[in-house]
Structure formats: structure tokens, C-alpha cells
C-alpha positions in Angstrom: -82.9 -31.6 -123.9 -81.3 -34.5 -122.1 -81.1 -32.2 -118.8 -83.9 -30.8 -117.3 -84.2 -26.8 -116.3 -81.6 -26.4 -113.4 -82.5 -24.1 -109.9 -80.5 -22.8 -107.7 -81.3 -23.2 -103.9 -80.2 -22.3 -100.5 -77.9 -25.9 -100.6 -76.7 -25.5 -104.2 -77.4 -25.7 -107.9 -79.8 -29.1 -108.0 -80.6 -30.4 -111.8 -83.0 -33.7 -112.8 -82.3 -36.0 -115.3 -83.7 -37.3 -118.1 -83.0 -40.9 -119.3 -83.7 -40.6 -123.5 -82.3 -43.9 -124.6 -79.7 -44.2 -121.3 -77.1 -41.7 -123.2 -74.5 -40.3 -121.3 -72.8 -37.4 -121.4 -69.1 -36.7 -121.1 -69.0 -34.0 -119.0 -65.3 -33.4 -119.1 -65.5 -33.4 -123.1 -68.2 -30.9 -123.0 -66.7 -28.3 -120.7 -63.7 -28.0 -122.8 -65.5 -27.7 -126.0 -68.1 -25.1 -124.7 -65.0 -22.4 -124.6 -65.0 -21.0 -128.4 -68.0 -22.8 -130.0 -71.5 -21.2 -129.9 -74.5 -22.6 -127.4 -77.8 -24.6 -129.3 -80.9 -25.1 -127.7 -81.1 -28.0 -130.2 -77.8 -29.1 -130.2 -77.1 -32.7 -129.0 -74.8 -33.5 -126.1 -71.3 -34.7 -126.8 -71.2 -38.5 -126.9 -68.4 -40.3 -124.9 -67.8 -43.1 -127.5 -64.9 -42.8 -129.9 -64.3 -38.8 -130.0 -61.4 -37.5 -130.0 -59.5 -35.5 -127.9 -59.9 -32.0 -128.3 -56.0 -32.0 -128.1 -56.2 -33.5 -131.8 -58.9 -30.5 -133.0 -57.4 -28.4 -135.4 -58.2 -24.3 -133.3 -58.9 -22.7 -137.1 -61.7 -25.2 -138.0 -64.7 -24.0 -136.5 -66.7 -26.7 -135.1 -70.4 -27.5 -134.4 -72.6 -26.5 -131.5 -72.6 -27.1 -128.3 -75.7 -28.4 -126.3 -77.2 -25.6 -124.0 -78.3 -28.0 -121.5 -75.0 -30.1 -121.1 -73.6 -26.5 -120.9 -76.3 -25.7 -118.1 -75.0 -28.9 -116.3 -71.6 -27.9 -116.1 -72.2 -24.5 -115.0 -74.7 -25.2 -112.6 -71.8 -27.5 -111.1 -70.0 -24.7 -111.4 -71.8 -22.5 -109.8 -72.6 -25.0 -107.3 -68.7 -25.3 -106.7 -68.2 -21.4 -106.3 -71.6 -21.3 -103.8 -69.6 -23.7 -101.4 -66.6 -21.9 -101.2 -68.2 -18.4 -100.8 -70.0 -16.2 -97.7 -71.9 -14.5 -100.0 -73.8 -13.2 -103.1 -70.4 -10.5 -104.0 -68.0 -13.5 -103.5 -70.2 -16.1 -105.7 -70.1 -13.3 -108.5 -66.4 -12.9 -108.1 -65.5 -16.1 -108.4 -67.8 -16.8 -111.0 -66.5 -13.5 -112.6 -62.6 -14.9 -112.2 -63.8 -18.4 -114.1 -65.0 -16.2 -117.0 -62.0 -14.1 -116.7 -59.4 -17.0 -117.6 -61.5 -17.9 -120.7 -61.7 -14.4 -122.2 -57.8 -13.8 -122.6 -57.8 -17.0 -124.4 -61.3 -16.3 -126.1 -58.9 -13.3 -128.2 -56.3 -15.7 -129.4 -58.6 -18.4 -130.3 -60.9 -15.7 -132.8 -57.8 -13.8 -134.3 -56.5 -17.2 -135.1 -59.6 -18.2 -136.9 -60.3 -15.5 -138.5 -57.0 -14.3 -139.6 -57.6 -14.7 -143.4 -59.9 -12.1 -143.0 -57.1 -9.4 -142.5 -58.0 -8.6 -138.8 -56.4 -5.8 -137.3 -55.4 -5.1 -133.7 -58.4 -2.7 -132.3 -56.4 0.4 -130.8 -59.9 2.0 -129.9 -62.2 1.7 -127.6 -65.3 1.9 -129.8 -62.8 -0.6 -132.1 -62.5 -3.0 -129.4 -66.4 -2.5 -128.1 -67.7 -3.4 -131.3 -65.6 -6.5 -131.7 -67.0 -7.8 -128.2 -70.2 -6.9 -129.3 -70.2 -8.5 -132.8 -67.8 -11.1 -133.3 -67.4 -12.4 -129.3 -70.6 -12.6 -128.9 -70.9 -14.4 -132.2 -68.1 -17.0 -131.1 -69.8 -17.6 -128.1 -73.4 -17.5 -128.3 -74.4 -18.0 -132.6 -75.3 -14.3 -132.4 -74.5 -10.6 -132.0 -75.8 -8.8 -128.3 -78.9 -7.0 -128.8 -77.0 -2.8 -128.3 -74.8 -1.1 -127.0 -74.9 2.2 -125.5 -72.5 5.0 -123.6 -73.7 6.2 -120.4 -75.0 9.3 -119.8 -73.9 9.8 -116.2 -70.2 8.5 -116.9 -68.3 9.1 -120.2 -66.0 6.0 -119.2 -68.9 3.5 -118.9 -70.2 1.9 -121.9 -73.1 -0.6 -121.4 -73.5 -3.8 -123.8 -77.1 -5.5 -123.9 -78.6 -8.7 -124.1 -82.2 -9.3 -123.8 -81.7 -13.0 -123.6 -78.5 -14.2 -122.3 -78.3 -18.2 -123.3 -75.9 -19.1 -119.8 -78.7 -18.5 -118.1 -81.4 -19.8 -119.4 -81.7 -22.5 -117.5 -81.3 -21.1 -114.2 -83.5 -19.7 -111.2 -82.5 -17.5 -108.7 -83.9 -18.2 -104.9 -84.7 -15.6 -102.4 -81.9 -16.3 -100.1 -79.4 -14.9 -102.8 -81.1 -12.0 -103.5 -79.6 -10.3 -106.8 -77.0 -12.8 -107.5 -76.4 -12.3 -111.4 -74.8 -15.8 -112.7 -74.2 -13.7 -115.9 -70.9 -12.5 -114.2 -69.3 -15.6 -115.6 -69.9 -13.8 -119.0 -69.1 -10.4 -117.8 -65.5 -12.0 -116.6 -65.4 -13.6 -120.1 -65.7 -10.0 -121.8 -63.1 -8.6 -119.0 -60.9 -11.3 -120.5 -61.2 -10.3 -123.8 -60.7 -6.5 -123.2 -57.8 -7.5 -120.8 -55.6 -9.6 -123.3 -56.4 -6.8 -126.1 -54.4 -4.4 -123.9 -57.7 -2.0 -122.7 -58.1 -2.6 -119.0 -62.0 -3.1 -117.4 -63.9 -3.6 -114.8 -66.7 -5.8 -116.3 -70.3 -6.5 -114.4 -73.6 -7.9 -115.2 -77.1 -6.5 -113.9 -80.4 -7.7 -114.6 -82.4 -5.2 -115.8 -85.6 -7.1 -116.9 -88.7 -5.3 -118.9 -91.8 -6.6 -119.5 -91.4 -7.8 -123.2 -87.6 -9.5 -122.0 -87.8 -11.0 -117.9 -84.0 -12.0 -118.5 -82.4 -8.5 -120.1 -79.3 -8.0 -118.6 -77.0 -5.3 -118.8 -72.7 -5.7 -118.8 
């Protein structure tokens, strides 16, 4: 990767740089094409020389990859940003929560249009609309399907959606002086997007619920 892992401390998200062959990335390039295009481990970074502007990108041709460690360096910036302006670990997840927010309502659009020769329909269930997060959102974003999804048992309003390895977080390491800080909420705004702009209203969190056999499981 062209980034080293990132870790968050007490004074902000800090990441190391590697120099293979002095490429650079273009970070403005890459944090517009990370909304609607699956993240790669092994995906190169966007180059800055001769691309053009996303402006010019047809939305129904899907494109490649992004890189998961240019993504890393623009969400650790992010996060980095958000830690600055907050007093705490509930404000850093609600402002990381409202920058995932603003991308889900226009993660909707972007799939329908896409996919529209496949006869989509306009999910007026809650299983309906559950299923699509769970399949084809998390497809959009992240290459694959989540891992399950489950109703709870204590609260028949309360459904749970699973991943046991959740790629916008790979990268990251939380200290001890933010004790149960889940930088997850940026996808947990991005699904309370999605379930927004289809019309069924959410309340969207992320908790870490580690096992043994998966140390970054985490629960929305």
C-alpha cells in the first residue's frame, strides 16, 4: 500500500508515508471517487496526471476500485477533522455519523440508476429495504455482501446487520483516551442515508462486538 497503517491518538489521526517511486496521490480525486465504487486492498491509488474529472464520468458505468489505503488517508483526515471540533467520543461519532449520512441519500440514487435495467423496484418493506442494504449497498460500497443479519430478540423494531470485517476500518487503532469510539459510525450514517432517502426513517449505530475468530466484528 502506498500508506502505511493509520492510528489514532490523543492529538489526532497520525499516518506514515511510504515513498514507492515518489507517486503522489490526489487526494481530492480520491475522496470523490471512494462514494459508489467498492474498496481494494490491492487497488492502486488514483494518479493525479491526466484523469479526468469525475464531472465527465458517466454515473451508470461502474468503475474500478478504489485503493483502501488512499481511502484510509482521507478518512483518517477526516476523522482527524471531526476529533478537533468535538468534546468527546458521542460528538466524534455524530459527526462522523452526519458525514456518512449525506452520502447514503445519494448512495440510493446512484444504485437505482445503475442498476435500473435490471427492473428495480421501490422496496415498500422493511425486510425489502433491509435486504437491499445488506446485499446490494454493501456490494456498492465494499466488493461484497455483510456477513448477517438478524432481528432482535429484546425489540421487534431493531434489526442488527453484521460485518465481521469492516474494510473503513482496517487501518485504524483506537487509543485508550477514547475509550469505545466506533469509527464505523461513518458507515452506520451511510446506511441511515440510504434508509432515509428510501422513505423508512432510522436511527443507525455501530458497536464493536469482537469474538475471538473476528477482533473487528461490528454490529449496525
Amino acid at each position: 500500500p502506498l500508506w502505511h497503517p493509520c492510528k489514532l491518538s490523543g492529538q489526532g489521526l497520525m499516518a506514515s508515508r511510504a515513498a514507492p517511486n515518489n507517486r503522489r496521490v490526489s487526494t481530492p480525486s480520491v475522496a470523490l471517487d471512494a462514494i459508489g465504487v467498492p474498496l481494494n486492498a490491492n487497488a492502486h491509488a488514483a494518479g493525479s496526471g491526466g484523469a479526468s474529472s469525475i464531472y465527465d464520468r458517466s454515473v451508470q458505468r461502474k468503475r474500478g476500485e478504489v485503493s483502501l489505503s488512499a481511502f484510509s488517508l482521507v478518512f483518517g483526515e477526516a476523522i482527524q477533522y471531526a476529533q478537533q471540533k468535538s468534546k468527546g467520543v458521542s460528538e466524534l461519532e455524530g459527526r462522523l455519523n452526519k458525514l456518512g449520512f449525506h452520502v447514503g441519500l445519494r448512495m440510493l440514487e446512484l444504485i437505482v440508476i445503475r442498476e435500473r435495467s435490471k427492473a428495480m423496484k421501490r422496496e415498500t418493506r422493511v425486510m425489502g429495504i433491509l435486504q437491499f442494504v445488506h446485499t446490494q449497498v454493501w456490494q456498492a460500497l465494499f466488493g461484497r455482501s455483510a456477513d448477517s443479519m438478524q432481528l432482535s430478540e429484546e425489540n421487534p423494531n431493531q434489526y442488527m446487520i453484521i460485518d465481521l470485517d469492516p474494510k473503513t476500518s482496517t487501518f485504524m487503532s483506537v487509543p485508550k483516551d477514547l475509550p469505545g469510539l466506533s469509527c464505523e459510525a461513518l458507515t452506520a450514517g451511510i446506511v441511515q442515508g440510504v434508509f432515509s432517502s428510501a422513505g423508512f426513517p432510522a436511527r443507525v449505530t455501530a458497536h464493536a462486538m469482537e469474538t475471538p475468530e473476528h477482533p473487528n466484528r461490528t454490529v449496525y
